[in-house]
N, C-alpha and C positions, 0 to 999 in steps of 0.2 A: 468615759464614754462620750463620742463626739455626735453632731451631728446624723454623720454621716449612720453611724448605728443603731442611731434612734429611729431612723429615716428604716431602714433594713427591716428592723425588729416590727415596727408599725406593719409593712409591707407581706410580712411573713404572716405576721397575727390576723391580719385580716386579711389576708389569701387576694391582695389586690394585685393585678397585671398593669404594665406600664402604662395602656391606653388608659386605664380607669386612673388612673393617679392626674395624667393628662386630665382626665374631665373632672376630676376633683379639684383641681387647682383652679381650671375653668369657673367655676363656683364661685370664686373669689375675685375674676378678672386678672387671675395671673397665667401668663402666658409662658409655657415650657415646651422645646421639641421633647421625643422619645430617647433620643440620641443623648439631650444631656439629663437625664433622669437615669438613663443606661449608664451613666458613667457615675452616676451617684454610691452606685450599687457594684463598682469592680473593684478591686482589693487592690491597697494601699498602693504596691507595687508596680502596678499598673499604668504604662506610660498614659493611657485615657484617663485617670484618676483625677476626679473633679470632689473637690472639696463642698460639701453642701452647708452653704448657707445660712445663715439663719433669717432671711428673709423668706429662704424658700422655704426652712420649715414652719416657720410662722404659717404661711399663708397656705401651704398644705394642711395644719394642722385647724385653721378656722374651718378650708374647706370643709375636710374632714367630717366637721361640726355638723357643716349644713347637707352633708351628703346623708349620715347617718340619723340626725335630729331632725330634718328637717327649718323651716322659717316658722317662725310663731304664724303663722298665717295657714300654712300647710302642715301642720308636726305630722311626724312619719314614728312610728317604734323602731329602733337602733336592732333590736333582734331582728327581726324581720329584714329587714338589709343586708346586714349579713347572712340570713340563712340563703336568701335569695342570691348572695355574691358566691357561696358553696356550691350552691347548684347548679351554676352557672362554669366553675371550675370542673366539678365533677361533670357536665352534659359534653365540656370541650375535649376533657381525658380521654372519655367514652369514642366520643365521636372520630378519633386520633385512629389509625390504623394499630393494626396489635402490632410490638416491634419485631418485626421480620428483619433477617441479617439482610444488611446493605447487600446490594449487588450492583458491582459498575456496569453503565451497559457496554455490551463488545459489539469491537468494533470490526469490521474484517479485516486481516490480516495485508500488509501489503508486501505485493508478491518482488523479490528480489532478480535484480536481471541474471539472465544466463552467464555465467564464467564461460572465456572461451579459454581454451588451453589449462594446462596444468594450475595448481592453484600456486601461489607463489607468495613465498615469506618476507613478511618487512622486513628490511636492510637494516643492521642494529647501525645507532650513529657512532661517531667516530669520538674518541673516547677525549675527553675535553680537558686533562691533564694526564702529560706524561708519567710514565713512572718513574719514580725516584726512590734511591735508597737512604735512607736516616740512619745514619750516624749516633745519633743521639748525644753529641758534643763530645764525642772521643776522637782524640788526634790520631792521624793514619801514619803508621812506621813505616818509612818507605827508604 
C-alpha cells in the first residue's frame, strides 16, 4: 500500500472534498493547488498520475491533527467535525438538482440552398491500377 492509497482511504473515511483537504494542509503552511491533489487520487494508469509524496502525507497528516483536535489552546471534539463535515456533504447532495437525463440544447436547423436542376451523382474516380491476369507462376504453352 503506497502513499497514494493511504492518501484515498483517509479522503473516503472522512468524506473530505479537494477544497477542504486544500485548507487542511493550509493548517500546517503547506501550499497545494486542486489540480495536483486531483491527480493524487487518478489511477495508476493515468497519464496525470502524480505519485504522492511523503512530504505531502506528512504534512496532510499533521494538518489533519490540528483540523480534527484542534491546538492545545483551542481543543475542539474529533466527533463533532466530522459529523459537522457529513452534514455538510449531505446539505451539497441535497442541494444538487435530482438527476434529470441530460438534454443538448438545439440548435436550429441550417437551412440547405436550393438545387437547381436535376440532382446529380459523383463521378466514381478513375481506377488507379490496371487490371491484370496472374498467372500464378505457370509457364504459358504457346
Amino acid at each position: 500500500m503506497d502513499n497514494n492509497d493511504v492518501f484515498k482511504k483517509l479522503r473516503v473515511a472522512l468524506q473530505l472534498r479537494d477544497d477542504q483537504i486544500v485548507e487542511i494542509l493550509e493548517l500546517v503552511d503547506f501550499r497545494i493547488s486542486k489540480a495536483e491533489i486531483g491527480a493524487f487520487f487518478r489511477n495508476a494508469d493515468h497519464p496525470n498520475y502524480m505519485e504522492c509524496g511523503d512530504q505531502v502525507l506528512r504534512n496532510f497528516l499533521n494538518g489533519l491533527i490540528i483540523h480534527l483536535r484542534g491546538t492545545k489552546e483551542e481543543p475542539k471534539n474529533a466527533q463533532d467535525v466530522i459529523n459537522k463535515n457529513k452534514e455538510a456533504v449531505a446539505k451539497a447532495k441535497s442541494e444538487r438538482p435530482a438527476s434529470a437525463p441530460f438534454e443538448k440544447p438545439k440548435k436550429p436547423a441550417a437551412k440547405k440552398p436550393a438545387m437547381k436542376g436535376p440532382p446529380q451523382r459523383p463521378k466514381k474516380p478513375a481506377p488507379v491500377v490496371e487490371k491484370v491476369k496472374f498467372n500464378n507462376g505457370k509457364k504459358k504453352n504457346s
